[in-house]
BATI-481842 format. One record per residue: x, y, z of N, C-alpha, C in turn; residue in three letters; residue number from 1. Coordinates in Angstrom, 1 decimal, padded with zeros to 4 digits, m for minus. Layout:
<nodes>
NODE      n_X      n_Y      n_Z     ca_X     ca_Y     ca_Z      c_X      c_Y      c_Z   residuo   num
NODE        X        Y        Z        X        Y        Z        X        Y        Z       ala   NUM
...
</nodes>
This chain:
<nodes>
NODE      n_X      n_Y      n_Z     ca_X     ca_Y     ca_Z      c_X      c_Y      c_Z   residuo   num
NODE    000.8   m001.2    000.0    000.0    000.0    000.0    000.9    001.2    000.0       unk     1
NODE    000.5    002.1   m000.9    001.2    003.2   m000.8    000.7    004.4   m000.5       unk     2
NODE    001.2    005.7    000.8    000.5    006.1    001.4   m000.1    007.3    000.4       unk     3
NODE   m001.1    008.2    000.1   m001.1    009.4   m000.6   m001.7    011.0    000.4       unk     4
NODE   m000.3    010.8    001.1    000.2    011.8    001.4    000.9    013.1    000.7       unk     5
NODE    000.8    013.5   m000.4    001.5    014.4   m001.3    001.3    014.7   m002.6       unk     6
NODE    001.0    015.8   m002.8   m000.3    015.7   m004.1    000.4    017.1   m005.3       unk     7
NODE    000.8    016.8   m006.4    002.4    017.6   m007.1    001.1    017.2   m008.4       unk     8
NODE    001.3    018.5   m009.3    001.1    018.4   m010.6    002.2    019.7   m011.4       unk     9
NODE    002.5    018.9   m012.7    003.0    019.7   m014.0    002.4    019.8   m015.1       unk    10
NODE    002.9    020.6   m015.6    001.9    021.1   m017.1    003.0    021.3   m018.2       unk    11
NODE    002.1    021.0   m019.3    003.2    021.3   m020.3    002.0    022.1   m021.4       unk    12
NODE    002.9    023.8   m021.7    002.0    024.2   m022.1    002.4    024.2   m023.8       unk    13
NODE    001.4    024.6   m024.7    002.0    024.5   m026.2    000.7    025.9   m026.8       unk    14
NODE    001.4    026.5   m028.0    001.0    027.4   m028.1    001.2    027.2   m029.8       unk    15
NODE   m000.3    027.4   m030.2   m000.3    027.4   m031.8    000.3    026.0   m032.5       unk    16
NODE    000.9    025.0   m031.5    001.1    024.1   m032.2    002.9    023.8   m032.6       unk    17
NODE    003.4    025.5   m032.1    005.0    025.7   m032.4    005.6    025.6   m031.1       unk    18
NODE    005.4    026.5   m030.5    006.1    026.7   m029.0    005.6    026.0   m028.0       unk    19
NODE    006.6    025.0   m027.1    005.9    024.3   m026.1    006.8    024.6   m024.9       unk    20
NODE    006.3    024.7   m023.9    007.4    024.6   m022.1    006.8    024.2   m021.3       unk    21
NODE    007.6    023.8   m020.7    006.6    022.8   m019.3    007.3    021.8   m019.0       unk    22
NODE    006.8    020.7   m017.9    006.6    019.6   m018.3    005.9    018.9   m017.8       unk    23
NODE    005.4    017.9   m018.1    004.2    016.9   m017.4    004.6    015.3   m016.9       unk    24
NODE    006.1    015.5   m017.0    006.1    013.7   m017.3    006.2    013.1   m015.5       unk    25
NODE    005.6    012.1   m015.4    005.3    011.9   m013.9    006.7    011.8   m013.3       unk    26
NODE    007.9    011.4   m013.9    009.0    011.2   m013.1    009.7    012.2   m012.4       unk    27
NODE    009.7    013.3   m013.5    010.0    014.1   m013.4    009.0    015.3   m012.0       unk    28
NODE    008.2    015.0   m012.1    007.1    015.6   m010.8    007.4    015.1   m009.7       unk    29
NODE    007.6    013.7   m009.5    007.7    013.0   m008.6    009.5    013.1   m007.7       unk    30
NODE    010.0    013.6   m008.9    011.7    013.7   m008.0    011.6    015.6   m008.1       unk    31
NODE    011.0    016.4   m008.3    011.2    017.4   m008.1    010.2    018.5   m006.9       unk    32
NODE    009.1    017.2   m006.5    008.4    017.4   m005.3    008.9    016.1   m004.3       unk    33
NODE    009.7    015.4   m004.2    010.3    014.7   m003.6    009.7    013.7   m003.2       unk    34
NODE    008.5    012.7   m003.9    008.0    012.0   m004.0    008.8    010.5   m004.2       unk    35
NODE    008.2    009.7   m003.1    009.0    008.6   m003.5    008.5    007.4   m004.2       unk    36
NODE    007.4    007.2   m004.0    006.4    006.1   m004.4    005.2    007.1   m004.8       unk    37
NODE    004.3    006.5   m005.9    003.6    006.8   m006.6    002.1    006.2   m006.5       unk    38
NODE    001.5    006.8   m005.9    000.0    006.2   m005.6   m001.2    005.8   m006.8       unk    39
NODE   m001.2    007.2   m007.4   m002.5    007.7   m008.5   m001.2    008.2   m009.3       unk    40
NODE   m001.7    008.2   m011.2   m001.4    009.4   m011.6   m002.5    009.9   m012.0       unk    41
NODE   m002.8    011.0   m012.3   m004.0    011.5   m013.7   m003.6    012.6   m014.4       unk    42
NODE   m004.6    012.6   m015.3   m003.9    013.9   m016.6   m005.5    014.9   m016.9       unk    43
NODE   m004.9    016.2   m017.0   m006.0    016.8   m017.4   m005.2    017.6   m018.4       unk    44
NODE   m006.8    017.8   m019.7   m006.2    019.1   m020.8   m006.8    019.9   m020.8       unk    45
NODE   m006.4    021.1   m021.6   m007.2    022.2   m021.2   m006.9    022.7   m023.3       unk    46
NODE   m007.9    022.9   m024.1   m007.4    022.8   m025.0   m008.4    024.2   m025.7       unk    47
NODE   m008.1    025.2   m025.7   m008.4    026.7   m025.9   m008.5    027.2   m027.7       unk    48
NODE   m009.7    027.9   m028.1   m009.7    028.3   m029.5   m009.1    027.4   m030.3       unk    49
NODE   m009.0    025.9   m030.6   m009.0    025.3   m031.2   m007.5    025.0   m031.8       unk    50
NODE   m006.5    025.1   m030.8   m005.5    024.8   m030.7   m004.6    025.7   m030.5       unk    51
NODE   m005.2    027.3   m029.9   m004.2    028.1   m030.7   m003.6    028.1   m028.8       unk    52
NODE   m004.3    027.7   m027.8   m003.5    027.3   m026.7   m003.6    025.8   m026.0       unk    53
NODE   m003.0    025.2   m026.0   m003.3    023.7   m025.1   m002.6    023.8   m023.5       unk    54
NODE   m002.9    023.0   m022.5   m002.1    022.7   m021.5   m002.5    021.2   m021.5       unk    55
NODE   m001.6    019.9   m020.7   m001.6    019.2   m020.7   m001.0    019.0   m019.2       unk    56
NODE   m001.9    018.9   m018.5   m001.0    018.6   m017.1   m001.4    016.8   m016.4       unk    57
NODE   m000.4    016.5   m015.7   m000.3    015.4   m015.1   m000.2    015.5   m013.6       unk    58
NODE   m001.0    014.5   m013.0   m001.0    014.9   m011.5   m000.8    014.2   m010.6       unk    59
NODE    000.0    014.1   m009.7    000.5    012.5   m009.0    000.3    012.7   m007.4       unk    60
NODE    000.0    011.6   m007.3   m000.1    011.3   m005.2    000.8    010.5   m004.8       unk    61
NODE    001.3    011.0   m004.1    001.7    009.4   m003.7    002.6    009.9   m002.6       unk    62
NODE    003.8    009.0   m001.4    004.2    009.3   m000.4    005.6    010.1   m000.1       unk    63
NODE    006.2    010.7    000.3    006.9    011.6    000.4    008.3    010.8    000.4       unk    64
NODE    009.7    011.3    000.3    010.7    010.6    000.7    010.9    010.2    002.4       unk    65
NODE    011.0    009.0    002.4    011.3    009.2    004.2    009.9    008.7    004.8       unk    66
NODE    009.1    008.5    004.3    007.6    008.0    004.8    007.4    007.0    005.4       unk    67
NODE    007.3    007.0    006.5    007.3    005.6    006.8    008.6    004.9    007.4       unk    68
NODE    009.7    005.3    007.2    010.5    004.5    007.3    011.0    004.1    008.9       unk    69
NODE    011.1    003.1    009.0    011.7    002.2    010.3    012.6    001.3    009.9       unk    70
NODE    013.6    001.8    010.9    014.7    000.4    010.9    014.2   m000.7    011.7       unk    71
NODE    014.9   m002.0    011.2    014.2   m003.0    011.3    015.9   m003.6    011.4       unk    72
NODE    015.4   m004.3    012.3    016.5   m005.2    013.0    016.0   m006.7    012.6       unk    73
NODE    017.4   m007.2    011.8    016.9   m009.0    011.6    017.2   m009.7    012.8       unk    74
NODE    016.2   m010.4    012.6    016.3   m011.9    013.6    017.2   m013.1    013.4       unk    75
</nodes>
């Protein structure tokens, strides 16, 4: 089970079809909000006058670095 404690979205925006910046890719969301495990993803778009603006975002849950953790002594 993975806990979803931490809730991070990116967007990747594109304009007219030429210019794009952003990004949306889950890995990249997940190591730059410090995400260590990955619960949900989802994606939403947002797609304006008929292309002349798009966004494309991706959105992740899942548990923090450090979550949970306990040392554990073997037997």
């Amino acid at each position: 089970d993975v806990a979803m404690e931490v809730e991070a979205m990116g967007c990747q925006h594109q304009i007219l079809g030429l210019i794009a910046f952003g990004d949306a890719g889950a890995g990249e969301i997940a190591l730059d909000n410090r995400i260590e495990r990955i619960a949900i993803i989802d994606h939403q778009a947002v797609n304006l006058w008929s292309g002349i603006y798009t966004r494309y975002c991706t959105i992740i849950v899942g548990e923090p670095r450090g979550y949970g953790n306990t040392t554990e002594v073997p037997l």
